[in-house]
N, CA and C atoms of all chains as a GROMACS GRO file, in nm:
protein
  567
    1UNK      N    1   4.594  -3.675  16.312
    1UNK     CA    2   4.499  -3.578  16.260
    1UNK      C    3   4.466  -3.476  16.368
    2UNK      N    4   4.413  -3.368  16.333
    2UNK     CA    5   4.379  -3.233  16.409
    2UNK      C    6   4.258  -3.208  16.414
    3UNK      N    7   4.152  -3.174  16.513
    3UNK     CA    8   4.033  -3.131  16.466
    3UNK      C    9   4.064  -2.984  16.501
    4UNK      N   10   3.957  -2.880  16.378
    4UNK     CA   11   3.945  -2.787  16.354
    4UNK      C   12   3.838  -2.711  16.313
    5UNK      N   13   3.868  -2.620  16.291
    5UNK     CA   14   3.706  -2.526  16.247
    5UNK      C   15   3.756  -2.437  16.100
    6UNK      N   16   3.642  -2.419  15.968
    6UNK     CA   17   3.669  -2.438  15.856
    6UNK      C   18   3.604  -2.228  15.880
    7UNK      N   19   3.712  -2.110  15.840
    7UNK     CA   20   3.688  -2.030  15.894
    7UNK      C   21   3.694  -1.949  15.762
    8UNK      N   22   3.745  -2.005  15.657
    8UNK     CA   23   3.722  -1.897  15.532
    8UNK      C   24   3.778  -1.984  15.424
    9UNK      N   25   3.784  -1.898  15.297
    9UNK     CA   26   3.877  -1.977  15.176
    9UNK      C   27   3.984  -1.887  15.110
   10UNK      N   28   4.053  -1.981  15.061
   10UNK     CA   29   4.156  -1.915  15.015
   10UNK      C   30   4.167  -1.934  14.794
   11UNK      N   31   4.103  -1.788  14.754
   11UNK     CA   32   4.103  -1.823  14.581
   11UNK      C   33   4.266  -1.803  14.562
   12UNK      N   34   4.318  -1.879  14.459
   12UNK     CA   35   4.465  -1.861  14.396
   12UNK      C   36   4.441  -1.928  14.256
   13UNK      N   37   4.465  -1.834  14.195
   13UNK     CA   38   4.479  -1.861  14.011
   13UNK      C   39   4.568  -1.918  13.966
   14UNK      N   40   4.687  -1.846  14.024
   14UNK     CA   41   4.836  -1.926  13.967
   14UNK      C   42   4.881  -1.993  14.125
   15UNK      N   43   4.890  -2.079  14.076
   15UNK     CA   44   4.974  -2.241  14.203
   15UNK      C   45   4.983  -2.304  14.090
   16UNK      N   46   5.061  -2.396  14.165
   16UNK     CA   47   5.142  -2.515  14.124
   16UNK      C   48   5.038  -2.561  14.072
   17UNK      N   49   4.998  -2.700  13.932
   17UNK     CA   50   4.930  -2.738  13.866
   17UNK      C   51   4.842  -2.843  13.981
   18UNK      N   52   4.871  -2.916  14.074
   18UNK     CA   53   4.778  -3.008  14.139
   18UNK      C   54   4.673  -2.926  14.175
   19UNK      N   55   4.693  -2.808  14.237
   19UNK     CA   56   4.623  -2.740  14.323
   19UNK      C   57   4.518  -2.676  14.226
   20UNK      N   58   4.519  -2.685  14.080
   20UNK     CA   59   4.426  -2.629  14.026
   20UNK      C   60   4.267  -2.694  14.015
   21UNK      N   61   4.165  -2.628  14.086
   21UNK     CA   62   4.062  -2.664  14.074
   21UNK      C   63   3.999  -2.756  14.208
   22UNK      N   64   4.101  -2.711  14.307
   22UNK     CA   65   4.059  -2.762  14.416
   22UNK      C   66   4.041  -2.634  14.522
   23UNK      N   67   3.965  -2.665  14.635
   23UNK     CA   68   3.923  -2.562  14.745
   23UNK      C   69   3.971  -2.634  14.859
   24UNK      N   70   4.034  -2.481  14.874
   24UNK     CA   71   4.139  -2.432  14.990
   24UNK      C   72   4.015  -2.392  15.085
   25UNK      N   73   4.045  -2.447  15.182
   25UNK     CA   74   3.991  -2.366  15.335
   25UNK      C   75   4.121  -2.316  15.409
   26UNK      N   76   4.067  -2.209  15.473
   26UNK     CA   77   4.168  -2.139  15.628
   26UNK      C   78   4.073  -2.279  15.744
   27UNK      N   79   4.148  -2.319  15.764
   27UNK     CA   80   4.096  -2.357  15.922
   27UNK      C   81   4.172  -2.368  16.059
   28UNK      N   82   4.133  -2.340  16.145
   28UNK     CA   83   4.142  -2.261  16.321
   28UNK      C   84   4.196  -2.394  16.332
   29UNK      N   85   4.306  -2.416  16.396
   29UNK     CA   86   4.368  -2.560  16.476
   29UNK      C   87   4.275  -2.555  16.575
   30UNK      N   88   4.223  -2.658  16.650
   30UNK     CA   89   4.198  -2.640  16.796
   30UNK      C   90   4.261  -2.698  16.901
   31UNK      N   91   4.260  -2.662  17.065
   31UNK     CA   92   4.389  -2.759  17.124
   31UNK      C   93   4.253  -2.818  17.199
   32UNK      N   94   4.341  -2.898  17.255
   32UNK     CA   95   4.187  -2.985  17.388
   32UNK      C   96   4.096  -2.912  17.442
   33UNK      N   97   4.113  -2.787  17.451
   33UNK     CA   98   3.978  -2.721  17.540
   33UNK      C   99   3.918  -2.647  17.431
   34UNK      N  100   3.932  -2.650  17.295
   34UNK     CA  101   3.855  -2.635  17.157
   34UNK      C  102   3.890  -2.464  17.170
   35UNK      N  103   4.031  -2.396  17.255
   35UNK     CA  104   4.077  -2.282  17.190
   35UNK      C  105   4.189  -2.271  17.041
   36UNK      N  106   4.180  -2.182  16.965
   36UNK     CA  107   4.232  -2.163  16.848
   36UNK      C  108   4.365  -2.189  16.880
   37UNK      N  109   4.448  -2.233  16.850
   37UNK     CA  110   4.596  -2.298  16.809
   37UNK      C  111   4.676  -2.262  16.727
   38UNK      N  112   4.717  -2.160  16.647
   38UNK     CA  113   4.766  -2.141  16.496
   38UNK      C  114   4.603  -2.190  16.398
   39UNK      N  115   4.715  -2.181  16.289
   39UNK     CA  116   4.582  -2.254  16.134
   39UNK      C  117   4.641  -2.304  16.050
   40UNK      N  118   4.584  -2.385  15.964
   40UNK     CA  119   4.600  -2.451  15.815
   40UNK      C  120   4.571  -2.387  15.725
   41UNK      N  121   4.624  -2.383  15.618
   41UNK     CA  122   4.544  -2.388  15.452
   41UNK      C  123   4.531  -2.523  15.413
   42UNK      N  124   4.387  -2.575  15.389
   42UNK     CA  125   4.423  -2.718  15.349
   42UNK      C  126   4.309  -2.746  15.229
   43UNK      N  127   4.325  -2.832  15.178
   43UNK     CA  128   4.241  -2.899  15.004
   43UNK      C  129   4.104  -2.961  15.079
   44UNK      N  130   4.057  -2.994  15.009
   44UNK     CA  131   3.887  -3.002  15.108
   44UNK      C  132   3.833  -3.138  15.025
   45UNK      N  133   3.846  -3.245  15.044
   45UNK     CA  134   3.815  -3.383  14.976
   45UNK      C  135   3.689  -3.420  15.038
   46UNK      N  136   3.573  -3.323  15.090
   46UNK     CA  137   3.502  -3.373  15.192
   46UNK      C  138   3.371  -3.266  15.185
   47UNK      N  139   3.401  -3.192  15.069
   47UNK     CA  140   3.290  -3.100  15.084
   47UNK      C  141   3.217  -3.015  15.180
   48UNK      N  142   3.331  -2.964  15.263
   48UNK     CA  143   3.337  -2.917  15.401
   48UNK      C  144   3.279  -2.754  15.383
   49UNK      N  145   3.228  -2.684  15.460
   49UNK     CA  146   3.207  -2.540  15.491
   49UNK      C  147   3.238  -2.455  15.562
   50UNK      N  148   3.249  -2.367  15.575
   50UNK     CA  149   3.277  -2.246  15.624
   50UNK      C  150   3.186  -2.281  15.806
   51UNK      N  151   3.239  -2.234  15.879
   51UNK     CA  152   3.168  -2.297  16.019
   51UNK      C  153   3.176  -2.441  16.052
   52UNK      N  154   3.208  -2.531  15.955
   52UNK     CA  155   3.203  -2.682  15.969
   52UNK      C  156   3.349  -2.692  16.101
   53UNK      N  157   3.314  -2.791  16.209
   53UNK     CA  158   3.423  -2.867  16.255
   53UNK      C  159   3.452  -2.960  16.169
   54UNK      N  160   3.606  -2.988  16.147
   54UNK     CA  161   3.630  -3.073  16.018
   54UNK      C  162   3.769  -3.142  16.096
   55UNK      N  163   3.806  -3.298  16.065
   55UNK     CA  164   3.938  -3.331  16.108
   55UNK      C  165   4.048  -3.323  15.988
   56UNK      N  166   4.150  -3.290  16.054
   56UNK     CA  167   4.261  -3.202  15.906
   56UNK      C  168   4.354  -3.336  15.949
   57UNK      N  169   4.438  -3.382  15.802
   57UNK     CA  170   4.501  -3.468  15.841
   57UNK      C  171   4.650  -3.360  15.766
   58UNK      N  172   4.776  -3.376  15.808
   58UNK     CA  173   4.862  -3.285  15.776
   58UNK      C  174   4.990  -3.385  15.749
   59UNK      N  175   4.974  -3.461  15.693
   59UNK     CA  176   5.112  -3.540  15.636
   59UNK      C  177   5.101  -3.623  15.508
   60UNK      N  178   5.221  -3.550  15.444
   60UNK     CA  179   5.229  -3.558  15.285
   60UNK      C  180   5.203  -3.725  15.226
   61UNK      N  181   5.221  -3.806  15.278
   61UNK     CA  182   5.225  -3.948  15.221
   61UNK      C  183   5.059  -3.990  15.206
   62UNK      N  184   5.049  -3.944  15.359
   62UNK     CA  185   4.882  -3.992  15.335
   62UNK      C  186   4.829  -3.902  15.261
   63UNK      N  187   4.819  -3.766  15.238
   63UNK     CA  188   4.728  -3.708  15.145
   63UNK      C  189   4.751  -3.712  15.025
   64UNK      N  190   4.900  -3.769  14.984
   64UNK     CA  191   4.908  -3.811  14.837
   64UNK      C  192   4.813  -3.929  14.776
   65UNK      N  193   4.827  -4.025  14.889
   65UNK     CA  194   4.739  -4.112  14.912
   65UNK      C  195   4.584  -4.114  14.852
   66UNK      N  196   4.548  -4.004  14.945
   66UNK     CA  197   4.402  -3.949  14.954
   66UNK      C  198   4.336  -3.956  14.798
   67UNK      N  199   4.454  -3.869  14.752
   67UNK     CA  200   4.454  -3.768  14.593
   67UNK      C  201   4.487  -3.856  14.470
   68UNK      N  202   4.505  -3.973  14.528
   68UNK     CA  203   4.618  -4.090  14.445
   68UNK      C  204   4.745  -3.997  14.332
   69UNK      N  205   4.809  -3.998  14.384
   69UNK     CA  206   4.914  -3.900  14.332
   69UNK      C  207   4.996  -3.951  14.410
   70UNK      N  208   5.110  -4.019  14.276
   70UNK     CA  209   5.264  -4.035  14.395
   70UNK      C  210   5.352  -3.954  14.411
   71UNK      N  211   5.341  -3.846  14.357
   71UNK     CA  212   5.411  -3.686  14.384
   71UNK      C  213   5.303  -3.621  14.402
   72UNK      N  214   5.376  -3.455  14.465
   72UNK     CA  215   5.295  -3.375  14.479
   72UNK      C  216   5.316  -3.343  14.606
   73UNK      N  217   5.345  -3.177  14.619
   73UNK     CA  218   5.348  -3.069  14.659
   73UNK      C  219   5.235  -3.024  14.780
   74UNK      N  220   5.212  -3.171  14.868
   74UNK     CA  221   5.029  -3.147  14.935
   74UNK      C  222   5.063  -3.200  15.084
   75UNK      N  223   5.005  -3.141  15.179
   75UNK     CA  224   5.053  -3.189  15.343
   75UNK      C  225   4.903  -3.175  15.376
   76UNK      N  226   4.856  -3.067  15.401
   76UNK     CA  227   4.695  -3.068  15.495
   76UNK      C  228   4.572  -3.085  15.393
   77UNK      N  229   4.532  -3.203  15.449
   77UNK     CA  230   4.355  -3.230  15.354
   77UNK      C  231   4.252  -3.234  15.494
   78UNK      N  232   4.116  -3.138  15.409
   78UNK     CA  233   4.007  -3.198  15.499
   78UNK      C  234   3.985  -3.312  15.460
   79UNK      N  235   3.972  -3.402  15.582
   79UNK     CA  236   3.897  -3.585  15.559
   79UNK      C  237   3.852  -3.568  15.633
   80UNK      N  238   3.760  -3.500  15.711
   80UNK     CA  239   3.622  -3.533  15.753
   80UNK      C  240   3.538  -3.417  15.825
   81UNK      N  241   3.432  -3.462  15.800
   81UNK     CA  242   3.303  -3.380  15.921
   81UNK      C  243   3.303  -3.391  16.000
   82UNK      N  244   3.338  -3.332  16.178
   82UNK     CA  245   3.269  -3.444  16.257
   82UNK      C  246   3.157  -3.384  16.286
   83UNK      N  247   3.034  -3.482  16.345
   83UNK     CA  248   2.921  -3.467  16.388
   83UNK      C  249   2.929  -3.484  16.566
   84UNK      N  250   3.024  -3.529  16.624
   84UNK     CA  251   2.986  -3.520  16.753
   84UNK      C  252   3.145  -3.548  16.827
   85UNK      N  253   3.156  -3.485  16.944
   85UNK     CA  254   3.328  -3.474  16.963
   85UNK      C  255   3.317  -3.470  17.153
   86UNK      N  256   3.352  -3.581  17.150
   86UNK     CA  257   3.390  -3.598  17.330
   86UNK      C  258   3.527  -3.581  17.413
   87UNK      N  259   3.532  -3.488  17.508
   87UNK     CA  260   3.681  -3.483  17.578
   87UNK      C  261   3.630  -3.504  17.682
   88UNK      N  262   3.746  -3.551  17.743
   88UNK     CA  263   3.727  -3.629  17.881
   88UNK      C  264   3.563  -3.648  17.935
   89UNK      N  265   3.487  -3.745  17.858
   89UNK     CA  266   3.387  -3.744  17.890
   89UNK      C  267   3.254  -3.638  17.850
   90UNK      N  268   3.300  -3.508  17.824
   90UNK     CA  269   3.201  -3.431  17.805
   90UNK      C  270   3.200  -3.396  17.664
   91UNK      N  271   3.067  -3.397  17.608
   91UNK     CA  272   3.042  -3.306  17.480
   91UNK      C  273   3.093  -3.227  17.427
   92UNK      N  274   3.099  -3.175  17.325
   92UNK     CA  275   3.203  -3.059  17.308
   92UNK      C  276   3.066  -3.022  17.157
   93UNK      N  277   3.034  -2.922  17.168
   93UNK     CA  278   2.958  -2.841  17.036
   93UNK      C  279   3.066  -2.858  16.906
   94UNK      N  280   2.951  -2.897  16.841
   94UNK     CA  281   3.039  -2.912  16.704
   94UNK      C  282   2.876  -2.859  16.581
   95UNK      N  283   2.929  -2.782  16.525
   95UNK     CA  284   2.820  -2.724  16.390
   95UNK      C  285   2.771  -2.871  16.332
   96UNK      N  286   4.973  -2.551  15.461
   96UNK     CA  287   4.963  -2.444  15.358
   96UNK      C  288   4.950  -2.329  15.443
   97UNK      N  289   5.028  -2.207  15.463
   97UNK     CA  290   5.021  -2.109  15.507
   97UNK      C  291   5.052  -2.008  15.470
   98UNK      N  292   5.009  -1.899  15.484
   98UNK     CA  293   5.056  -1.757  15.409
   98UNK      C  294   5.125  -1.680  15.459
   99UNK      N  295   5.190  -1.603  15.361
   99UNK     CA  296   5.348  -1.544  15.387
   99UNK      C  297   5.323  -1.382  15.267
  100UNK      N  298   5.433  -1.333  15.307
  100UNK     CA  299   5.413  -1.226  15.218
  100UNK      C  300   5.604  -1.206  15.180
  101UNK      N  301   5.590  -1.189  15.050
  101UNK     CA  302   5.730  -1.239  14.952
  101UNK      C  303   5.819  -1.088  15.032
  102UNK      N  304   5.926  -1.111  15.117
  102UNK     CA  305   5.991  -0.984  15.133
  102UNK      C  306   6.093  -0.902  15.068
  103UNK      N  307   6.178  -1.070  14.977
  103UNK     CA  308   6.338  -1.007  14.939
  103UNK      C  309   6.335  -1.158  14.862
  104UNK      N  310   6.484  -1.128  14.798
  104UNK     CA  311   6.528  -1.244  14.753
  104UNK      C  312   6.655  -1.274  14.789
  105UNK      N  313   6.686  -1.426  14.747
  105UNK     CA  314   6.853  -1.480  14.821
  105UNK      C  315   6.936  -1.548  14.636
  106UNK      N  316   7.025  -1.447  14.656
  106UNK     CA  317   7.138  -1.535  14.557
  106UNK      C  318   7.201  -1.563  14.604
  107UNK      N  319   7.235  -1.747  14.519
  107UNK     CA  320   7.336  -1.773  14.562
  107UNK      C  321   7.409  -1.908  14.488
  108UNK      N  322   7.495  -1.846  14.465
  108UNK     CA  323   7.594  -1.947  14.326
  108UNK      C  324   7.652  -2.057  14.358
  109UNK      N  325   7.707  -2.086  14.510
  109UNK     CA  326   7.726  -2.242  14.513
  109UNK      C  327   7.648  -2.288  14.594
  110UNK      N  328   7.579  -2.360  14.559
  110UNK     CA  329   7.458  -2.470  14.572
  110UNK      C  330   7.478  -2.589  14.587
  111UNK      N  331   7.395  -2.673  14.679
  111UNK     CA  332   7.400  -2.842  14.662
  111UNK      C  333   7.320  -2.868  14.500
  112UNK      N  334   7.398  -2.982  14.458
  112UNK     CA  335   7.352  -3.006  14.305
  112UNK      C  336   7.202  -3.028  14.314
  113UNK      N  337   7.165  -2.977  14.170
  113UNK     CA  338   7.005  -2.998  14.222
  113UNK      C  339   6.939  -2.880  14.239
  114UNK      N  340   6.992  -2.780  14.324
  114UNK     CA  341   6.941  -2.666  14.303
  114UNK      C  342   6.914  -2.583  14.241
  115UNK      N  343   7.003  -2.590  14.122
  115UNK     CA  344   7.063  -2.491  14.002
  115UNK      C  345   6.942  -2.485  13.941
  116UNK      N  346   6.923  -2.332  13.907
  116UNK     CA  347   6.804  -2.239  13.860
  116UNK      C  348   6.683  -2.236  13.971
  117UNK      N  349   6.680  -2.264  14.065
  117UNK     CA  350   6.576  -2.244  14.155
  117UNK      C  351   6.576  -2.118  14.223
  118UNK      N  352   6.441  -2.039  14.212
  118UNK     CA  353   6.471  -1.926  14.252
  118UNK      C  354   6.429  -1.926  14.421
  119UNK      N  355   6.532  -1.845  14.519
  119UNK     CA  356   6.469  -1.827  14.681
  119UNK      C  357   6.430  -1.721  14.689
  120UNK      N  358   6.301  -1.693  14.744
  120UNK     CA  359   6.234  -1.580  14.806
  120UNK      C  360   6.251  -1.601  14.937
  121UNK      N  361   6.281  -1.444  15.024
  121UNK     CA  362   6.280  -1.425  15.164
  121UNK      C  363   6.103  -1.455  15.178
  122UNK      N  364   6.047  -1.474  15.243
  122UNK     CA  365   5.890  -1.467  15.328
  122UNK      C  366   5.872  -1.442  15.458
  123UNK      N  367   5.792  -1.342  15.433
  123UNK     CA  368   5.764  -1.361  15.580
  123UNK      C  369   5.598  -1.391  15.630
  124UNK      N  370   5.574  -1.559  15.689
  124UNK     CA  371   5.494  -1.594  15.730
  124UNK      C  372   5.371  -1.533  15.802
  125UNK      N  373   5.247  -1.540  15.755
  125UNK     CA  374   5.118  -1.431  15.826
  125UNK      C  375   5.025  -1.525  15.907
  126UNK      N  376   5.044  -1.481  15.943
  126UNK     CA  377   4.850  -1.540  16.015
  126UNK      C  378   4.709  -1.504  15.912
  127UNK      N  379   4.644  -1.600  15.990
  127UNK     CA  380   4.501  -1.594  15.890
  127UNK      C  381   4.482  -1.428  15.873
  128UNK      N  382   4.486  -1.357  15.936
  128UNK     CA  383   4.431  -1.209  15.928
  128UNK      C  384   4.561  -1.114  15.852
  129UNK      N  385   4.673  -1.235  15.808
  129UNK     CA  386   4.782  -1.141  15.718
  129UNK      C  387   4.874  -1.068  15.845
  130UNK      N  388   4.861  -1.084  15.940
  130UNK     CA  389   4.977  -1.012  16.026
  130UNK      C  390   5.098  -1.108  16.030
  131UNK      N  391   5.194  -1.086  16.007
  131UNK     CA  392   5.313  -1.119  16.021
  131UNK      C  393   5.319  -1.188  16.203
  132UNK      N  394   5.336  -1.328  16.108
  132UNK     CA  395   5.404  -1.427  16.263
  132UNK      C  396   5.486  -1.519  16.247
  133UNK      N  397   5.602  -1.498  16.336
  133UNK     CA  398   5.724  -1.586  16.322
  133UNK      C  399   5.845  -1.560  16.259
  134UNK      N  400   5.928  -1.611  16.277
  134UNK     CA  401   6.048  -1.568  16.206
  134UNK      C  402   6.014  -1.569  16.011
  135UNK      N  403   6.114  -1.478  15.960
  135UNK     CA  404   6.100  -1.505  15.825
  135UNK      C  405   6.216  -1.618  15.759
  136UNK      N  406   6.181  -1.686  15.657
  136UNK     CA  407   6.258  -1.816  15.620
  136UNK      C  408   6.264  -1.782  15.486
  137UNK      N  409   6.355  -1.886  15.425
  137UNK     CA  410   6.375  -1.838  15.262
  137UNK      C  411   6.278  -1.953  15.210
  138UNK      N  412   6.237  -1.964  15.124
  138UNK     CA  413   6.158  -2.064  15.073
  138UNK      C  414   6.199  -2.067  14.918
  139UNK      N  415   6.183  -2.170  14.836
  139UNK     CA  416   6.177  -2.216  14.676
  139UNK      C  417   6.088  -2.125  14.619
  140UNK      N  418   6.064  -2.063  14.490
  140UNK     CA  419   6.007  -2.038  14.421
  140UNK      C  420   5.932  -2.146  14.340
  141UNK      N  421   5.803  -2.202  14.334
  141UNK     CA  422   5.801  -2.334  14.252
  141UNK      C  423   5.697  -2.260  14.116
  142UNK      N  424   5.669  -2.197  14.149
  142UNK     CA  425   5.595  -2.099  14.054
  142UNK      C  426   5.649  -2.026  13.942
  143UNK      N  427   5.814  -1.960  13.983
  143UNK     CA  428   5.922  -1.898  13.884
  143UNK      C  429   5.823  -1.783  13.916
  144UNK      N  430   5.736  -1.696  13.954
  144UNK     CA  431   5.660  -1.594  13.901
  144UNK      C  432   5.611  -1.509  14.047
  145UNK      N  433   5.651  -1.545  14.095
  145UNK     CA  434   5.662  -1.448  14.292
  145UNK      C  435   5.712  -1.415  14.340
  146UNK      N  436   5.720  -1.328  14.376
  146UNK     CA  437   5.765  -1.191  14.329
  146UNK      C  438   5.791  -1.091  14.469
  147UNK      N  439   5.833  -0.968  14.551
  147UNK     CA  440   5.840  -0.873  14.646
  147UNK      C  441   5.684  -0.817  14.614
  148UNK      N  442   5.653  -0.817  14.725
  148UNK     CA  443   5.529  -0.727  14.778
  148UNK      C  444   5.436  -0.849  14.766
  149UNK      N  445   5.391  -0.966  14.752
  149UNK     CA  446   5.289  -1.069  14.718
  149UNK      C  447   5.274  -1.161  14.781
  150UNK      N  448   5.136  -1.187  14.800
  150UNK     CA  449   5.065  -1.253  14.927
  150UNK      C  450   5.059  -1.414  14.877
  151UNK      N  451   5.156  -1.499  14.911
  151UNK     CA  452   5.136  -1.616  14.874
  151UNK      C  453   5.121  -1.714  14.972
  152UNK      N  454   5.092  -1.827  14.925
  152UNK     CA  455   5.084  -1.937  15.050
  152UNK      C  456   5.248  -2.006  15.004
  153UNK      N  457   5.230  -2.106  15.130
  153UNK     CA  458   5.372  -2.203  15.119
  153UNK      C  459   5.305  -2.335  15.142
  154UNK      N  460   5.398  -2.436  15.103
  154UNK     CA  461   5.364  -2.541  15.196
  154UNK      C  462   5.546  -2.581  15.249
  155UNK      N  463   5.521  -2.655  15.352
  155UNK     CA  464   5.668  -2.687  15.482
  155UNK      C  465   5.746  -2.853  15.446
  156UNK      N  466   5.802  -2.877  15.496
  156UNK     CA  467   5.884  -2.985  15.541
  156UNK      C  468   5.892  -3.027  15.425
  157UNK      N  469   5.921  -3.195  15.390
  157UNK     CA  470   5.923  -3.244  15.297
  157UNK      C  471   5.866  -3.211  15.158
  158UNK      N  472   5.742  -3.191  15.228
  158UNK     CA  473   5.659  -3.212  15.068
  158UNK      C  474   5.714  -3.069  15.010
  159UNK      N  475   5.754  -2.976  15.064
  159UNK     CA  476   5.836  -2.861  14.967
  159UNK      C  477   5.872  -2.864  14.876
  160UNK      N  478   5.982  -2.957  14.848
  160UNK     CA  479   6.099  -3.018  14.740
  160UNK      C  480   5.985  -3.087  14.653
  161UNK      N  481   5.885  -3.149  14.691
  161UNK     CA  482   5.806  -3.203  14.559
  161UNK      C  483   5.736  -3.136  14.465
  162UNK      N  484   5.736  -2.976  14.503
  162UNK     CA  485   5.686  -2.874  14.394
  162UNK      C  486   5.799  -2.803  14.286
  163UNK      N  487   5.918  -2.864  14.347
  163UNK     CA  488   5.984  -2.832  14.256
  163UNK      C  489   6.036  -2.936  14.124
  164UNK      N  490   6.103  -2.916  14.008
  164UNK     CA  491   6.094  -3.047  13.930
  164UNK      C  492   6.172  -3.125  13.952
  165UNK      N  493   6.326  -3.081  14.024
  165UNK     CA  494   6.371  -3.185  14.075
  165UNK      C  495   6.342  -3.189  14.225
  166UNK      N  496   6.253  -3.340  14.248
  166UNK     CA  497   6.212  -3.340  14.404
  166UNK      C  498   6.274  -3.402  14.478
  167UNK      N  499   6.439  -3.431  14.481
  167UNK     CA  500   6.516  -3.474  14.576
  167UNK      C  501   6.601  -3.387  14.565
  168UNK      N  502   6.564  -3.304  14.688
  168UNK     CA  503   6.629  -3.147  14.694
  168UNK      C  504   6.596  -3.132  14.806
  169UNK      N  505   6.737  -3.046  14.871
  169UNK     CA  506   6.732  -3.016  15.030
  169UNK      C  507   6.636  -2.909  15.029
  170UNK      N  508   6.443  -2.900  15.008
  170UNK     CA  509   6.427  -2.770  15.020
  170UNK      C  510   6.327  -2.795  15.122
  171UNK      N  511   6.268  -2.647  15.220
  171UNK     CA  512   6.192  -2.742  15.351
  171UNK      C  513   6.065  -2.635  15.346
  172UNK      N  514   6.068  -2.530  15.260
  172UNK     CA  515   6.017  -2.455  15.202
  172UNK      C  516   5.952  -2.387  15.090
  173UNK      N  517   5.838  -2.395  15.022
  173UNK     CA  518   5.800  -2.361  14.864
  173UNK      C  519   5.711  -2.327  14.869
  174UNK      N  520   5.732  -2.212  14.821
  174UNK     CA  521   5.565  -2.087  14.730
  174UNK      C  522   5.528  -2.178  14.637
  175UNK      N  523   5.384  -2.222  14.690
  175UNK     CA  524   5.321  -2.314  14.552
  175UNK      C  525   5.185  -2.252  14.539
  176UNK      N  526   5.169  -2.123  14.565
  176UNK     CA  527   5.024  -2.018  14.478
  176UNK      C  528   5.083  -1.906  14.528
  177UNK      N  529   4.982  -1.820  14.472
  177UNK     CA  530   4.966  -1.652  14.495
  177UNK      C  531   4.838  -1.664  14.506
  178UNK      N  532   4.822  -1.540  14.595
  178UNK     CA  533   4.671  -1.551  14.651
  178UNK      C  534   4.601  -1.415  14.617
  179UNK      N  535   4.506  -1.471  14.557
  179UNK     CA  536   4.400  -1.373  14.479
  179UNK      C  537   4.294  -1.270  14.582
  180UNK      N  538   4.290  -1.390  14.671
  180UNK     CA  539   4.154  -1.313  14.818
  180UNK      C  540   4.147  -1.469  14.885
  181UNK      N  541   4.098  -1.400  15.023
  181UNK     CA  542   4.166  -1.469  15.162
  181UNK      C  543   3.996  -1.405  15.195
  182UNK      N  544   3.933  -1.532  15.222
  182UNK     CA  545   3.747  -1.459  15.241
  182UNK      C  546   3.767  -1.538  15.378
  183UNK      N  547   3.733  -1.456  15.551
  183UNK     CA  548   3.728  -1.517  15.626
  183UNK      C  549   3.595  -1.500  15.704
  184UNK      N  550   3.571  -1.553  15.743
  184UNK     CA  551   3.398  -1.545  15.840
  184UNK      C  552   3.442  -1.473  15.936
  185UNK      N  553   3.411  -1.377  16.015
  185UNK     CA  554   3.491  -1.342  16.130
  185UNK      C  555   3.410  -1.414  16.236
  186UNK      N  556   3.274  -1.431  16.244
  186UNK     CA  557   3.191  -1.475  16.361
  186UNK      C  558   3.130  -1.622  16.305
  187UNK      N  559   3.196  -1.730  16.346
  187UNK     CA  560   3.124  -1.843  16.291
  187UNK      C  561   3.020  -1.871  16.363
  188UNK      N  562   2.918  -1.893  16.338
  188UNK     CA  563   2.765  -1.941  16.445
  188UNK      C  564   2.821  -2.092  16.461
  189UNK      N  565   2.793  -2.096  16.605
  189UNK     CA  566   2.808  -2.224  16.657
  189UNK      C  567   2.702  -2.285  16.645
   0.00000   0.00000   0.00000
């Protein structure tokens, strides 16, 4: 899993049928020193927000998993909030 | 899931089985702010309905081939939306 930051959304009318009725976030990869990395589009199982640090998990088996769906067209889900995030010892700000 | 913008299309008549009627769009991959990053790749059509000039997302690797109906298919690439609006925060408060 990746932690990240939840930086906008993405509306789409026509997608593939799973994707209907679920929310897309943009979220910021982060690398160890919590600079931006590339980004995700990912499904949000977690009721996540805009500003939220969130951990993105990005592989298709487990988020089929997630979704209980044994097919399907799905790689990055938010699964979680975090509330508090330590690197090498120090704090790291998290919304 | 990342966004791309539809550039061109690829025909092409002999195919690994399996492929037949799948349409390829050229893309070329954007960044959150829509600027073009990275090489462009051909990707699946899983939609049938995307099209040159249109801002869609993809999703990569494996799970590609599962948006299409047959999902044991060499595909590593697939348009699975079109994107309506892309709302980004520019300044998130920490």
């Amino acid at each position: 899993m990746k932690v990240a930051r939840v930086v906008g959304t993405v509306v789409s009318t026509v997608s593939i049928p799973l994707l209907d009725g679920q929310r897309l976030l943009v979220c910021d990869l982060q690398d160890v020193d919590g600079a931006t990395a590339g980004y995700t589009i990912a499904i949000d199982v977690v009721d996540a927000g805009v500003g939220d640090t969130v951990l993105i998990l990005d592989e298709g088996n487990s988020a089929r998993q997630v979704l209980d769906l044994e097919h399907g067209a799905i790689r990055a889900l938010v699964v979680g909030i975090v509330d508090e995030l330590v690197v090498d010892g120090a704090s790291r700000t998290v919304v | 899931m990342q966004l791309a913008t539809v550039i061109g299309s690829v025909v092409a008549s002999e195919k690994v089985p399996g492929l037949e009627g799948v349409r390829f769009l050229v893309i070329q991959p954007l960044d959150k702010k829509q600027q073009p990053s990275g090489s462009t790749v051909v990707a699946a059509d899983a939609l049938h309905t995307a099209g040159p000039g249109q801002l869609v997302f993809f999703v990569s690797s494996r799970e590609a081939a599962e948006a299409l109906e047959e999902r044991w298919v060499p595909v590593d690439h697939a348009i699975v939306g079109i994107v309506d609006e892309v709302n980004l925060v520019d300044e998130v408060i920490v």
